[in-house]
ChimeraX commands (.cxc) that place a marker at each C-alpha (Angstrom):
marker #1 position 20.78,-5.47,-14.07 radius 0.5
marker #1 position 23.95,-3.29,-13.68 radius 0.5
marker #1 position 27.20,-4.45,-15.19 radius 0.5
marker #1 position 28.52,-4.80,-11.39 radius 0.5
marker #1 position 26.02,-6.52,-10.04 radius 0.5
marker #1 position 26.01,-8.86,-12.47 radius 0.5
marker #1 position 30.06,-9.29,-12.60 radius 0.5
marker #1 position 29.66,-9.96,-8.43 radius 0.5
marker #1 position 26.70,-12.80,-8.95 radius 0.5
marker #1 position 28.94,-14.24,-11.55 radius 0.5
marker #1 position 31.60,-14.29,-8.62 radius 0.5
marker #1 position 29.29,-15.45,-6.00 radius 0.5
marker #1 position 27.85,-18.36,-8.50 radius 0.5
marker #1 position 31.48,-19.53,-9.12 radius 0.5
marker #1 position 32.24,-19.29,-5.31 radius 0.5
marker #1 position 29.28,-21.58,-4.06 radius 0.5
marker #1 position 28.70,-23.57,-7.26 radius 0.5
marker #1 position 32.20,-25.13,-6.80 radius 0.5
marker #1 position 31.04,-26.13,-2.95 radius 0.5
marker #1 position 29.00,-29.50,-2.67 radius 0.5
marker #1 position 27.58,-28.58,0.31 radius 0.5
marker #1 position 25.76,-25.72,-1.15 radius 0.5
marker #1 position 22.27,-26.58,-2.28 radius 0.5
marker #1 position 21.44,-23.32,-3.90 radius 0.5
marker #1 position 21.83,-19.46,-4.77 radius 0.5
marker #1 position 19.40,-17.18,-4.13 radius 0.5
marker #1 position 19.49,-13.63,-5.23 radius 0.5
marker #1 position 16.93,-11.59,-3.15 radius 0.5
marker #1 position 16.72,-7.85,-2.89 radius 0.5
marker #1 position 17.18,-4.15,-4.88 radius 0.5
marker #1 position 18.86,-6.55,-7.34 radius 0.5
marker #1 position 16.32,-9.21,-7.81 radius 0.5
marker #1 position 13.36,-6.60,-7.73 radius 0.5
marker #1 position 15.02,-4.72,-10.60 radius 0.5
marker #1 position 14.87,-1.83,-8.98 radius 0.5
marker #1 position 18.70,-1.66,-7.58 radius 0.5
marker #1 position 21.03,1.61,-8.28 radius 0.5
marker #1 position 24.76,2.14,-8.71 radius 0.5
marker #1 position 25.12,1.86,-5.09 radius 0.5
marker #1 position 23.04,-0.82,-4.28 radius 0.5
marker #1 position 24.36,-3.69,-2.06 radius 0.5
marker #1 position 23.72,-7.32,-3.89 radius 0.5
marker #1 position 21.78,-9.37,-1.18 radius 0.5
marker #1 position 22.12,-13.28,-1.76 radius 0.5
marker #1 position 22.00,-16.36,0.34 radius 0.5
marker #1 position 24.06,-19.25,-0.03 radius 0.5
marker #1 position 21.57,-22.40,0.85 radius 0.5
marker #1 position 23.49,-25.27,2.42 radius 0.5
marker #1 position 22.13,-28.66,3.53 radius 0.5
marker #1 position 21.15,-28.69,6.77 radius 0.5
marker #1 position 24.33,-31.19,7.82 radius 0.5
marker #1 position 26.92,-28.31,6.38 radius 0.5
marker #1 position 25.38,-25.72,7.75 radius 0.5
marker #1 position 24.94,-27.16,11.62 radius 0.5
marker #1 position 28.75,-27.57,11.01 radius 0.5
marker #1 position 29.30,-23.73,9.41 radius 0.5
marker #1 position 27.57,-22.87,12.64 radius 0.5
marker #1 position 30.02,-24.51,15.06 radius 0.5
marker #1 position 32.85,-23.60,13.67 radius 0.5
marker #1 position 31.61,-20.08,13.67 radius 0.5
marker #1 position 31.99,-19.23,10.04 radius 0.5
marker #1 position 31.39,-15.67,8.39 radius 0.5
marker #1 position 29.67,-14.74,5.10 radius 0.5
marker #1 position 31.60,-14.17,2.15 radius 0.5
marker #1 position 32.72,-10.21,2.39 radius 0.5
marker #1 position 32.15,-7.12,-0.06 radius 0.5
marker #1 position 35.86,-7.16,-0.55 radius 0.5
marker #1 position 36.50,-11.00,-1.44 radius 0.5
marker #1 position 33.51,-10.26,-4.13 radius 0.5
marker #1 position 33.69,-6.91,-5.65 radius 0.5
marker #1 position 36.11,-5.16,-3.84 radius 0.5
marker #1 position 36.52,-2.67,-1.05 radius 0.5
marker #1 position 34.87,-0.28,-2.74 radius 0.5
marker #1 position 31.29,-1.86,-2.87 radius 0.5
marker #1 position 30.18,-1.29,0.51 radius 0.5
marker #1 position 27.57,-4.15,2.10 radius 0.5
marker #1 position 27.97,-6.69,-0.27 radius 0.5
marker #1 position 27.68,-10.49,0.83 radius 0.5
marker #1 position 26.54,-13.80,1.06 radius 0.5
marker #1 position 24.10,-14.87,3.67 radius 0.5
marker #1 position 24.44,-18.28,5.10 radius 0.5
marker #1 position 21.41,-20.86,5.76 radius 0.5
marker #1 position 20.58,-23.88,5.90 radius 0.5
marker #1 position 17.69,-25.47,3.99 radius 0.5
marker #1 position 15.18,-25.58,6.62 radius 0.5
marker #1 position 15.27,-21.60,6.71 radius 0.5
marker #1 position 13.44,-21.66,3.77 radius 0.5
marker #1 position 11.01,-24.35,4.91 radius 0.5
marker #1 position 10.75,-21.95,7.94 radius 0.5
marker #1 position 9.94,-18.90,6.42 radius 0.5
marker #1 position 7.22,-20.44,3.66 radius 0.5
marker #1 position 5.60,-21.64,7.03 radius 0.5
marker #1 position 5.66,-18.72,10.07 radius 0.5
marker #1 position 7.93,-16.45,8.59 radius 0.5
marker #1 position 7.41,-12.75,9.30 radius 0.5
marker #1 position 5.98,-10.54,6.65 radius 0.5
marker #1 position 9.63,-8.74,5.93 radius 0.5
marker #1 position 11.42,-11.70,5.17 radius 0.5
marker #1 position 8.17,-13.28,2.95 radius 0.5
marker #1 position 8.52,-9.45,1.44 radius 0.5
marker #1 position 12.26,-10.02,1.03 radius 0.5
marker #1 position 11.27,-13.35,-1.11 radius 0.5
marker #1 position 8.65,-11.75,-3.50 radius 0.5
marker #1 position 11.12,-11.50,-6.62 radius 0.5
marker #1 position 14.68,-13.55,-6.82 radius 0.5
marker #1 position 17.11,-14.59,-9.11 radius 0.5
marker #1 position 18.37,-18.68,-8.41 radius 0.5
marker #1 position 21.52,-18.52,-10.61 radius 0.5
marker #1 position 21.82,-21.96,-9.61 radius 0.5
marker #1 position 20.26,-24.82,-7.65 radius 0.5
marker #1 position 20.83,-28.22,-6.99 radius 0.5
marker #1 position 17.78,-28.89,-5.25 radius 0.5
marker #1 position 14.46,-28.57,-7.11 radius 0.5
marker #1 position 12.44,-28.66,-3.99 radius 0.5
marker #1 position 13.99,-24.91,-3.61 radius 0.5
marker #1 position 12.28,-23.74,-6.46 radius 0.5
marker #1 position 8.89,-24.61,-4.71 radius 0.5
marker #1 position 9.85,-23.18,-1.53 radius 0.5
marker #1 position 10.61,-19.70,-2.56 radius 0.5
marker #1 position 7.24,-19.71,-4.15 radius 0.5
marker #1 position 5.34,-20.65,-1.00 radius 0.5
marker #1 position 7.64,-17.89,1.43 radius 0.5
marker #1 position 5.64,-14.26,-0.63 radius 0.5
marker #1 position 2.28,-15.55,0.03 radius 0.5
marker #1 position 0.21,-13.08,2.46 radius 0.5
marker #1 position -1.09,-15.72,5.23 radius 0.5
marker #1 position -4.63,-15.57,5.15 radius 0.5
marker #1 position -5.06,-17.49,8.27 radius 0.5
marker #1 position -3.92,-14.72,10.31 radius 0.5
marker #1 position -5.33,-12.20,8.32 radius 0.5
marker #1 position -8.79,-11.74,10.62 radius 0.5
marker #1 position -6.67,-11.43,13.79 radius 0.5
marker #1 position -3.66,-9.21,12.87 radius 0.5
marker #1 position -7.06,-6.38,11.28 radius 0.5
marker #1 position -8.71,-6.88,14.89 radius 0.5
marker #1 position -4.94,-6.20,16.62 radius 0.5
marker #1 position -3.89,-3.56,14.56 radius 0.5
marker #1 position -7.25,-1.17,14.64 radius 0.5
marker #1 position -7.19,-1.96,18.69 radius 0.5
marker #1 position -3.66,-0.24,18.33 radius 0.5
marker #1 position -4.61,3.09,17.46 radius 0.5
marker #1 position -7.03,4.36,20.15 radius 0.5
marker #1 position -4.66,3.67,22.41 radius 0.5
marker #1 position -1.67,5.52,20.79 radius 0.5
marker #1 position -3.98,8.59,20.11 radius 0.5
marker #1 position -4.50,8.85,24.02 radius 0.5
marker #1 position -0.91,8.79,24.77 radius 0.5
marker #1 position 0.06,11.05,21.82 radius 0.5
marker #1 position -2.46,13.53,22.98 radius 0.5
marker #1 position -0.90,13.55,26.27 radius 0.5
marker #1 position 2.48,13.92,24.69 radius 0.5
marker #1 position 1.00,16.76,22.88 radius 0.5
marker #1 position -0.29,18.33,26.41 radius 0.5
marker #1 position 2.80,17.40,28.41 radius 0.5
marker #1 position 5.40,18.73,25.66 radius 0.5
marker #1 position 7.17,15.64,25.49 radius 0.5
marker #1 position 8.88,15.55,22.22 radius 0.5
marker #1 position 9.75,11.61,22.44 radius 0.5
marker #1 position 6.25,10.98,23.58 radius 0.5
marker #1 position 5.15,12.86,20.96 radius 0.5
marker #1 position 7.26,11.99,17.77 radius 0.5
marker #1 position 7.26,7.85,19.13 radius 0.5
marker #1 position 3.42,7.54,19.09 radius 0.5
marker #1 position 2.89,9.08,15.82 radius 0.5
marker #1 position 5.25,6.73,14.79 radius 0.5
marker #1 position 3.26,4.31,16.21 radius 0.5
marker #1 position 0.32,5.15,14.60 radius 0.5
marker #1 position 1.53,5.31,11.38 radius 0.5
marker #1 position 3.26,1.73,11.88 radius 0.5
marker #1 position -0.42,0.73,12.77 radius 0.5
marker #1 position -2.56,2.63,10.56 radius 0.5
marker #1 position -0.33,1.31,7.36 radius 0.5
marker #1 position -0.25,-1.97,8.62 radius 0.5
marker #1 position -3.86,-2.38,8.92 radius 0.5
marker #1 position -4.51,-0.87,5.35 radius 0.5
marker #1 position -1.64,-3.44,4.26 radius 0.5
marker #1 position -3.40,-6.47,5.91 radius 0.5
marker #1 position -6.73,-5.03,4.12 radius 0.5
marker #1 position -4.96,-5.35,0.77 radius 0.5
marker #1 position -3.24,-8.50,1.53 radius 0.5
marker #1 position 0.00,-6.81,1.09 radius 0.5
marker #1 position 3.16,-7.95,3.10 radius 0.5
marker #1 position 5.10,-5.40,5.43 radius 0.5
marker #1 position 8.18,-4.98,3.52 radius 0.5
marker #1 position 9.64,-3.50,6.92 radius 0.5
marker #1 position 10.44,0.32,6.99 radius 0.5
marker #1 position 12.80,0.81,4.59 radius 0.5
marker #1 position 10.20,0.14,2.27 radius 0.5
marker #1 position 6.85,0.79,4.25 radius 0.5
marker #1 position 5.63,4.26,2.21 radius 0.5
marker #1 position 6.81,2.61,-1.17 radius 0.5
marker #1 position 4.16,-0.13,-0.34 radius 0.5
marker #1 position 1.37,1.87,1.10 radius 0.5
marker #1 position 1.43,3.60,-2.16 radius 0.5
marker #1 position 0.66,0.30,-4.14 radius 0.5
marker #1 position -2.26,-0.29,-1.40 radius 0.5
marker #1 position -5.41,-0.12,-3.98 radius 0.5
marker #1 position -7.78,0.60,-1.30 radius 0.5
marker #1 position -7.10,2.61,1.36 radius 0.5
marker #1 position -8.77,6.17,2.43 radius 0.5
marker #1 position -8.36,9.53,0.49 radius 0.5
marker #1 position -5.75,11.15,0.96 radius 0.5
marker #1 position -4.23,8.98,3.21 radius 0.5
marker #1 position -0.59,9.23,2.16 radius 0.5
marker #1 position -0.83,13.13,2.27 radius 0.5
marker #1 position -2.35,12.76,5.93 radius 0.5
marker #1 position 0.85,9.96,6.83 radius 0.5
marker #1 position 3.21,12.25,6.30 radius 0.5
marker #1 position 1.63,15.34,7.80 radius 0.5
marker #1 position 1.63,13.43,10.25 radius 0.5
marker #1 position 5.40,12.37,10.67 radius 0.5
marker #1 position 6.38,15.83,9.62 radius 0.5
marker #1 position 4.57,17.21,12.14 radius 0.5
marker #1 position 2.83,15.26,14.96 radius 0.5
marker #1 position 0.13,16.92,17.11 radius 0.5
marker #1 position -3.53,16.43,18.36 radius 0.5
marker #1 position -5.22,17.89,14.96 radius 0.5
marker #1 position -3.27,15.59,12.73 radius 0.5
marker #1 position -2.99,12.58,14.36 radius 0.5
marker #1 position -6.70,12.17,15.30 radius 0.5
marker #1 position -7.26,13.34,11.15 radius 0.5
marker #1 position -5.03,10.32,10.58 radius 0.5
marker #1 position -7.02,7.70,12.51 radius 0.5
marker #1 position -10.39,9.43,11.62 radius 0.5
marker #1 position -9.72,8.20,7.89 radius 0.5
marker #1 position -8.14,4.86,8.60 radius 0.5
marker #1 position -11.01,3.65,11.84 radius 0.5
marker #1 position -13.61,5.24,9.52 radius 0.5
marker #1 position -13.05,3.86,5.58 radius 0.5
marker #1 position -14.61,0.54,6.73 radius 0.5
marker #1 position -16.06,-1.46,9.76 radius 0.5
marker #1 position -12.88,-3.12,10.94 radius 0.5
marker #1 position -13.04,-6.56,13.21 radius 0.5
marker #1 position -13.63,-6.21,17.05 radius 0.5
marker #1 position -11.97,-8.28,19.03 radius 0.5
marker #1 position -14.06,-10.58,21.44 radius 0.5
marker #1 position -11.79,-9.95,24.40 radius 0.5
marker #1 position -12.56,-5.29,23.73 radius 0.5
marker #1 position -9.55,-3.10,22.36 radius 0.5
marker #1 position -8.67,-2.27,25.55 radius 0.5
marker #1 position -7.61,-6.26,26.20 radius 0.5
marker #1 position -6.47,-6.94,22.65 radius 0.5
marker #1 position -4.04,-3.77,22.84 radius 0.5
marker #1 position -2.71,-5.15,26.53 radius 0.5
marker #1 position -2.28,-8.57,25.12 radius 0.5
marker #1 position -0.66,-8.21,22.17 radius 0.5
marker #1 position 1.97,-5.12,24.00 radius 0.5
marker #1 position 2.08,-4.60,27.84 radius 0.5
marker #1 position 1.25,-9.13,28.51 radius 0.5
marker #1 position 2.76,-10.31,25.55 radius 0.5
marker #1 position 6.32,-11.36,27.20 radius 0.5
marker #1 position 3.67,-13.62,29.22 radius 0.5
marker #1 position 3.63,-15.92,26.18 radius 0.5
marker #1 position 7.56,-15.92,24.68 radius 0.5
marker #1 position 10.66,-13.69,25.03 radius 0.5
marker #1 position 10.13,-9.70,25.40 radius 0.5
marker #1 position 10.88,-7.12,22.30 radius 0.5
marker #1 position 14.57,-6.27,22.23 radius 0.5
marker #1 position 13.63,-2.70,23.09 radius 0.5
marker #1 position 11.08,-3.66,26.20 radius 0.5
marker #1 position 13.73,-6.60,27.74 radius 0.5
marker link #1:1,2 radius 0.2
marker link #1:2,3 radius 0.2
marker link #1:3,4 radius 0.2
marker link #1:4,5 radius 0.2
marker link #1:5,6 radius 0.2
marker link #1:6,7 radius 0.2
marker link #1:7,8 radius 0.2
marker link #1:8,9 radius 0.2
marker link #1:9,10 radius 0.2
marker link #1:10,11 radius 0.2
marker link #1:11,12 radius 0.2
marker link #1:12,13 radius 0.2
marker link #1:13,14 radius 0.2
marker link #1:14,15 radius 0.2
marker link #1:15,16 radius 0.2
marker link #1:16,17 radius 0.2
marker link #1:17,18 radius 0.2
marker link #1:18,19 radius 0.2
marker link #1:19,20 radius 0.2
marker link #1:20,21 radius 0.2
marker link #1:21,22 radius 0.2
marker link #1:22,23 radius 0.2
marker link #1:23,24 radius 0.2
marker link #1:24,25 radius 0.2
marker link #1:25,26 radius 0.2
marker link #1:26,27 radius 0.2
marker link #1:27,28 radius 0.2
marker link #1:28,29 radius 0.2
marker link #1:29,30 radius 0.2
marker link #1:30,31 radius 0.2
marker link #1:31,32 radius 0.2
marker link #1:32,33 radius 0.2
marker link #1:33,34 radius 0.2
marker link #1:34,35 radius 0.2
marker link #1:35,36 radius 0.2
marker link #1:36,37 radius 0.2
marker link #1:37,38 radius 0.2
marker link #1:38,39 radius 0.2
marker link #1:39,40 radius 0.2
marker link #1:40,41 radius 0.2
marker link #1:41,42 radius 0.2
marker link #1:42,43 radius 0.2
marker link #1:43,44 radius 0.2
marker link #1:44,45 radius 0.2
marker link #1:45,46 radius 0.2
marker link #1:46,47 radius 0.2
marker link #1:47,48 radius 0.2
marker link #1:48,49 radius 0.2
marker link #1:49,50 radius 0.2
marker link #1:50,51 radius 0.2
marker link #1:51,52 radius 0.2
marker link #1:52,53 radius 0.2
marker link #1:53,54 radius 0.2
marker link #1:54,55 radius 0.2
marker link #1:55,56 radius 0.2
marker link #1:56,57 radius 0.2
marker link #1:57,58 radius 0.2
marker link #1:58,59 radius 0.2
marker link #1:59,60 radius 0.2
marker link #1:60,61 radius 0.2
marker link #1:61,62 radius 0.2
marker link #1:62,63 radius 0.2
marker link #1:63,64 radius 0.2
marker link #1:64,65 radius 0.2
marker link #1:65,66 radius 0.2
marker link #1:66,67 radius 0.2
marker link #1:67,68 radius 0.2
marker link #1:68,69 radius 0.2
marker link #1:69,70 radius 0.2
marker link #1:70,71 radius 0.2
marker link #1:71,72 radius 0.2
marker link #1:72,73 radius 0.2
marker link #1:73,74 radius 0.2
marker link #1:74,75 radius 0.2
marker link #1:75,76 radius 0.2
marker link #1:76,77 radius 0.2
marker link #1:77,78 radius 0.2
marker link #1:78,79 radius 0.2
marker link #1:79,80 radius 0.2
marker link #1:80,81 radius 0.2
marker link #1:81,82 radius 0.2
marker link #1:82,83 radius 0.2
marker link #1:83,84 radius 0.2
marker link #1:84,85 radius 0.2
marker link #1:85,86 radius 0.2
marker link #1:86,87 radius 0.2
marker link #1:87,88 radius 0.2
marker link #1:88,89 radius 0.2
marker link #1:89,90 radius 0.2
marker link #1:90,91 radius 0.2
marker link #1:91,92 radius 0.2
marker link #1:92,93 radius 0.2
marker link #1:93,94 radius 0.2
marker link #1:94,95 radius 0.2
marker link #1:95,96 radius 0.2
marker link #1:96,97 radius 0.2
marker link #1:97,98 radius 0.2
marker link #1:98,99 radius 0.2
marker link #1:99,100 radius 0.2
marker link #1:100,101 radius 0.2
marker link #1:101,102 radius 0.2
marker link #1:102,103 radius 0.2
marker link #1:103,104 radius 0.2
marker link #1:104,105 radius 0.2
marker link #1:105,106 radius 0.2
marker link #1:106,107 radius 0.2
marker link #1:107,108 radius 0.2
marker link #1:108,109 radius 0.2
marker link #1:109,110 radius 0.2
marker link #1:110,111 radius 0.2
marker link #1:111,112 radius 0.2
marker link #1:112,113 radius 0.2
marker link #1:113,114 radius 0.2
marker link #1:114,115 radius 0.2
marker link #1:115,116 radius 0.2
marker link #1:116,117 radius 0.2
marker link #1:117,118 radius 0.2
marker link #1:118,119 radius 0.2
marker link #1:119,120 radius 0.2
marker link #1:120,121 radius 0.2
marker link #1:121,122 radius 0.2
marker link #1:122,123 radius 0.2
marker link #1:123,124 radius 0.2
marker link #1:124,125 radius 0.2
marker link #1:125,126 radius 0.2
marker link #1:126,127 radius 0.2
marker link #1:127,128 radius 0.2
marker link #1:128,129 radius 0.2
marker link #1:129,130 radius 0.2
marker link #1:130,131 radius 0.2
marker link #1:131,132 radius 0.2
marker link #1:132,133 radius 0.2
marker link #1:133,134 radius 0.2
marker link #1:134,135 radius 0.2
marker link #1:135,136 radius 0.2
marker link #1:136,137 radius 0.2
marker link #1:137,138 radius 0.2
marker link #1:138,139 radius 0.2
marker link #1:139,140 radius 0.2
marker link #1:140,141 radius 0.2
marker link #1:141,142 radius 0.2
marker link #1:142,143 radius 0.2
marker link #1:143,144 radius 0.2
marker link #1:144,145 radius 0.2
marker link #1:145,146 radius 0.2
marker link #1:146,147 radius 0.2
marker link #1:147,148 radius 0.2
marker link #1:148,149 radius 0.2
marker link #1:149,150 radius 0.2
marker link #1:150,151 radius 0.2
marker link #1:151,152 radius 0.2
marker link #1:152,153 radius 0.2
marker link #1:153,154 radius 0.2
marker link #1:154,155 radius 0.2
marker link #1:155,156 radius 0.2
marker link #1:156,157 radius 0.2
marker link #1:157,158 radius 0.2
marker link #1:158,159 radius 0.2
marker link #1:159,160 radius 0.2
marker link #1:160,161 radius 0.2
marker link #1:161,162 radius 0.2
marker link #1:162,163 radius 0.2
marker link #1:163,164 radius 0.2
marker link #1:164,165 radius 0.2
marker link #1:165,166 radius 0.2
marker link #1:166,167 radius 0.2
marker link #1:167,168 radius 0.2
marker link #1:168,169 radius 0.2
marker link #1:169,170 radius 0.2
marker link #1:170,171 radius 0.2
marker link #1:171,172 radius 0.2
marker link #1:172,173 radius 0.2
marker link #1:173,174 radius 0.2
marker link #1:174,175 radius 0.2
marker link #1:175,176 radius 0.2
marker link #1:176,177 radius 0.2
marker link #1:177,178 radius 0.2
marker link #1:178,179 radius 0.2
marker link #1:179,180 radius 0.2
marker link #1:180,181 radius 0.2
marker link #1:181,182 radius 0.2
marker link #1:182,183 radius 0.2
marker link #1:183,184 radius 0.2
marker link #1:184,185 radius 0.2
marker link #1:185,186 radius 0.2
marker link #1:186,187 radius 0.2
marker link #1:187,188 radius 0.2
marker link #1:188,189 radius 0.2
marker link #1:189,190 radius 0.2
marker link #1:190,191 radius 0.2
marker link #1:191,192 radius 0.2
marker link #1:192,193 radius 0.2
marker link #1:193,194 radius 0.2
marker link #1:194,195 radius 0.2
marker link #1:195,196 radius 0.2
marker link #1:196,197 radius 0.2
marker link #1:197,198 radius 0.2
marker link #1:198,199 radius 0.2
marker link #1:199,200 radius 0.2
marker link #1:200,201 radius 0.2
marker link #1:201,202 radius 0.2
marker link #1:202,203 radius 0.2
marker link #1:203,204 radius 0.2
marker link #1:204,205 radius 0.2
marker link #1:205,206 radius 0.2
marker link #1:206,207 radius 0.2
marker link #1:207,208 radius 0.2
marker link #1:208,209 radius 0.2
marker link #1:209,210 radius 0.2
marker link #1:210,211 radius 0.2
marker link #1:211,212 radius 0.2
marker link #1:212,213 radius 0.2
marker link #1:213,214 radius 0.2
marker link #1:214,215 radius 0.2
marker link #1:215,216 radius 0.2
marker link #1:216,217 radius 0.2
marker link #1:217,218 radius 0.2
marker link #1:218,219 radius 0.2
marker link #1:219,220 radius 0.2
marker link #1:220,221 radius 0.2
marker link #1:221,222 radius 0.2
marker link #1:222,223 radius 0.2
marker link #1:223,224 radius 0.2
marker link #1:224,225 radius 0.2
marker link #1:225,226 radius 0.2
marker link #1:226,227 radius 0.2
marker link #1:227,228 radius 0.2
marker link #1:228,229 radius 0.2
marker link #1:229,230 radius 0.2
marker link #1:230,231 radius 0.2
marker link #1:231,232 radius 0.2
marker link #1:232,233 radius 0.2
marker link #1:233,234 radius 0.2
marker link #1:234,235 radius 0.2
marker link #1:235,236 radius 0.2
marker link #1:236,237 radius 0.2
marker link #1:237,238 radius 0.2
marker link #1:238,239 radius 0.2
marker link #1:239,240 radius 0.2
marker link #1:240,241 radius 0.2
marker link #1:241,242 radius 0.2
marker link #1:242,243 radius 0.2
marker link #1:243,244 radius 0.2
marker link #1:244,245 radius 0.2
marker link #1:245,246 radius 0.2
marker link #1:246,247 radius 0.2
marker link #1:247,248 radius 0.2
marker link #1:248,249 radius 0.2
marker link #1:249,250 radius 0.2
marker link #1:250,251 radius 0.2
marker link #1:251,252 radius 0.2
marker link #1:252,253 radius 0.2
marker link #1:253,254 radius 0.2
marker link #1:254,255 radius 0.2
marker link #1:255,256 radius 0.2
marker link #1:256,257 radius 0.2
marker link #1:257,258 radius 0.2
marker link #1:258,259 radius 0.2
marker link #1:259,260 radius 0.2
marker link #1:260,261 radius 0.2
view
């Protein structure tokens, strides 16, 4: 760990630590990983109990800021505020970026010892889903190919460049769910698709051909080695349904994507 970094944990600890109604300090992150740089923000949450942090909500509190902590010039550095049944949340139906964002951490101190337990259930690839997210995925592609072929015919750059996007978000993912590997999101997406120990030759080579230059040739190359390295799941309902139901009908069953509402 950098000098810094360390110097603005040591801050953050004595912040919190002096606080009763914060349960814990979790490190999370570059930081945690070991893998953070000169410029690397320090990503922590401060844990309260549930109590405080009902009443940090209402009173409409902010975050500790990079220039209480370190300074003004250490950009993006703060505290993130929760209460304790975030983390109960997160071991339980969290998405795979925050369980990603949990797989290393540094607790410089705790107070609660059921924490410790808790941020060792959160990194765990749910293997109840596991079946159904393959089936979803793989039903993905097809789909994208057709309108990235017509993209391709029509000359429509952002038709073009957003389903090879798509494809790659889909192709990855399903190799990811294959190795029970979490989707770290996409700052991080290529990083993990590289640790993927099975996955189809040459597959990172055709990903980025791919992104670097989307057309008919490369994309159907692309899903040509991902539908063909193994006999993924069907779904019952056809591809054709799965794709609708999980995209075009899924605002049917809770709140619309930020970018569709």
């Amino acid at each position: 760990m950098l000098e810094t970094h360390r110097q603005i944990i040591d801050r953050m600890t004595q912040r919190y630590r002096a606080d009763p109604d914060v349960l814990a300090l979790i490190v999370i992150g570059s930081v945690a990983r070991g893998d953070a740089h000169e410029h690397s923000d320090v990503d922590a949450i401060a844990i309260l109990t549930d109590e405080a942090y009902a009443r940090y909500q209402a009173s409409g509190g902010s975050p500790l800021s990079a220039e209480e902590l370190s300074g003004a010039d250490h950009n993006g550095t703060n505290a993130a505020i929760r209460g304790r049944t975030y983390l109960r949340a997160a071991a339980e139906r969290g998405p795979k970026p925050t369980r990603f964002a949990f797989v290393r951490t540094i607790v410089p101190f705790s107070r609660d010892p059921g924490i410790e337990r808790l941020l060792g259930e959160i990194p765990v690839y749910p293997e109840h889903e596991r079946e159904g997210k393959l089936a979803s995925f793989a039903s993905q592609l097809p789909v994208h190919l057709a309108y990235l072929r017509l993209g391709d015919y029509s000359e429509d750059p952002y038709l073009l460049t957003d389903t090879a996007h798509e494809l790659a978000l889909f192709g990855g993912r399903l190799l990811l769910a294959h190795n029970r590997l979490l989707y770290p999101g996409r700052k991080h997406f290529l990083r993990q698709l590289e640790r993927a120990a099975e996955k189809p030759d040459r597959f990172m080579w055709l990903l980025r051909r791919l992104l670097r230059q989307p057309c008919i040739p490369t994309a159907e190359a692309f899903c040509e080695a991902v539908l063909g390295f193994r006999a993924w799941p069907t779904p019952a309902e056809g591809q054709g349904a799965r794709y609708l139901g999980d995209r075009d009908l899924a605002w049917l069953h809770g709140p619309p994507a930020l970018g569709e509402s």
